[in-house]
VOBA-696432 format. One record per residue: x, y, z of N, C-alpha, C in turn. Coordinates in pm, whole numbers, padded with zeros to 5 digits, always signed. Atoms other than C-alpha are relative to their C-alpha. Example, Ala and Ser with C-alpha at 12.3 -4.5 7.8 and 13.67 -1.06 7.14 Angstrom:
! VOBA-696432
+00089-00119+00000+01230-00450+00780+00090+00120+00000/-00082-00119-00006+01367-00106+00714-00077+00109+00073/
! end
This chain:
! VOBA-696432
+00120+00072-00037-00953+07391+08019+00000-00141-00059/+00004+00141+00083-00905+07107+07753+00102-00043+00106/-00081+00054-00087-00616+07000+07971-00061-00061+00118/+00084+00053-00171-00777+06963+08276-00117-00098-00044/+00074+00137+00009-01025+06731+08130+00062-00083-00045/-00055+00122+00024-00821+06502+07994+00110-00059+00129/-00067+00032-00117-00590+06500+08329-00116-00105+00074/+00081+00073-00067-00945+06373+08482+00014-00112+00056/-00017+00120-00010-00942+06041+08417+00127-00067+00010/-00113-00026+00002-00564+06038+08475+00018-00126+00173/-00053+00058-00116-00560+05908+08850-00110-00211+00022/+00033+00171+00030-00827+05605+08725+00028-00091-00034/-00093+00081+00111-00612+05477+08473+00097-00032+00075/-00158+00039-00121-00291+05505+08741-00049-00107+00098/+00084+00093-00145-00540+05321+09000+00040-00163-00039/-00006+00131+00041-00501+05014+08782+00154-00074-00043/-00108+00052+00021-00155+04990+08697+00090+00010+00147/-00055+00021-00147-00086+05094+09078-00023-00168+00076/+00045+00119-00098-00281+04769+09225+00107-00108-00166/-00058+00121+00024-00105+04513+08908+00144+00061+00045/-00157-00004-00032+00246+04697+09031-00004-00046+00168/-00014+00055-00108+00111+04613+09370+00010-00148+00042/-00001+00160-00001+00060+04229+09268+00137-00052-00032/-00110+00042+00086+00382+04216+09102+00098+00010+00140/-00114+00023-00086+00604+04316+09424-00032-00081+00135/+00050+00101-00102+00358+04113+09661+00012-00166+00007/+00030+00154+00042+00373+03794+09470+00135-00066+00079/-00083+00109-00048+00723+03637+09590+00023-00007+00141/+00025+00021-00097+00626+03740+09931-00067-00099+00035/+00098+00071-00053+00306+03553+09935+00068-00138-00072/-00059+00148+00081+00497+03257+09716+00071-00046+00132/-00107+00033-00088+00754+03251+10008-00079-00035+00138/+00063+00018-00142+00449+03253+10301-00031-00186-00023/+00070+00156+00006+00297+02921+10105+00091-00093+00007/-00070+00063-00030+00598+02757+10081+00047-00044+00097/-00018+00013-00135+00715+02790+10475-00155-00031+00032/+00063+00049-00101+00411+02701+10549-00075-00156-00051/-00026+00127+00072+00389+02392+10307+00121-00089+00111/-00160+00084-00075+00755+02290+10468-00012-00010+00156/+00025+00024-00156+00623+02353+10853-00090-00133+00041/+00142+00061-00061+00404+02158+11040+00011+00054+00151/+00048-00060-00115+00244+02325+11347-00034-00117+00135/+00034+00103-00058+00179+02145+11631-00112-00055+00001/+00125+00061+00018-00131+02139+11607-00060-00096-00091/-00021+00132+00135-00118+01956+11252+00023-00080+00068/-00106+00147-00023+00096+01728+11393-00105-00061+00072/+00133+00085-00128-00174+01657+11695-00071+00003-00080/+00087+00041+00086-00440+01633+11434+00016-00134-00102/-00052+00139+00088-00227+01366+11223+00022-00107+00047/-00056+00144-00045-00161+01158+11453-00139-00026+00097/+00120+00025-00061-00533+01155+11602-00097-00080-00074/+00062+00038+00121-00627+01076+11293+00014-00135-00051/+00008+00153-00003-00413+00777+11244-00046-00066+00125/+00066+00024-00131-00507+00700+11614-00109-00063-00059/+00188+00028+00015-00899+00651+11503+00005-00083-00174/+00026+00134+00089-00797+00469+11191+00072-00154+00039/-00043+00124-00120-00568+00227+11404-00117-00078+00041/+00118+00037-00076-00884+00193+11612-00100-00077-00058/+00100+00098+00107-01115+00088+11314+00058-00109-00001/-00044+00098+00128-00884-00115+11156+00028-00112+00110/+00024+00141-00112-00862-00321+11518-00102-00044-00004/+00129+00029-00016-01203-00352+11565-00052-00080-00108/+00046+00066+00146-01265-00445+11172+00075-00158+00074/-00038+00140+00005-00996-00724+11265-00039-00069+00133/+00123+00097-00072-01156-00842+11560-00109-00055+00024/+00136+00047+00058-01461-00895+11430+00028-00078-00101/+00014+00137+00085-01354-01102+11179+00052-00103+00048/-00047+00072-00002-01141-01276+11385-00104-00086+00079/+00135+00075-00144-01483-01369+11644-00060-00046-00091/+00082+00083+00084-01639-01465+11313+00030-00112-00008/-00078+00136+00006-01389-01702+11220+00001-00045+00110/-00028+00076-00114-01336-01808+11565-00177-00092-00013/+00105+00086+00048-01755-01877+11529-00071-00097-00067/+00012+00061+00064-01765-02021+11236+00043-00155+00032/-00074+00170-00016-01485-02316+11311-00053-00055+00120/+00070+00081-00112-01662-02337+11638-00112-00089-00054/+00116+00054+00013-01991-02432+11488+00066-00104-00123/-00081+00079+00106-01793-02625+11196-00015-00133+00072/-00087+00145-00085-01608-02868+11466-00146-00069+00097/+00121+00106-00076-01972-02930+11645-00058-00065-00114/+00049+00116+00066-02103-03060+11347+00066-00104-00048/-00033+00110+00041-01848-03284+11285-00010-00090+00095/-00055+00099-00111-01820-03467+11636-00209+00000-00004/
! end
């Protein structure tokens, strides 16, 4: 009878060294998923990266054509007050 109670708690104690023996032979799987998928790029990435510079392209025209209509404004109104 003493036996059998101390077996009890027997498969709780295993529960815990089952799941870290389960981390231990999972880990260089999941090391090996992040890596391939670090080193890929999907297409879809790819179409997202380059949409991305796309729409900063786009700013960064717009920024410079607006300054360049300033300046163009400015020297306009400049050259009327000199003449």
């Amino acid at each position: 009878m003493r036996r059998a109670l101390l077996l009890l708690p027997l498969p709780l104690l295993l529960g815990g060294c089952l799941s870290v023996a389960k981390t231990i032979v999972t880990a260089p799987i999941k090391l090996g998923e992040v890596v391939y998928d670090t080193a890929t790029e999907s297409q879809e990435e790819a179409d997202i990266k380059r949409g991305r510079a796309a729409r900063k392209q786009d700013e960064a025209d717009k920024r410079a054509a607006k300054k360049a209509e300033k300046e163009r404004k400015r020297a306009e109104r400049d050259r009327r007050r000199d003449d």
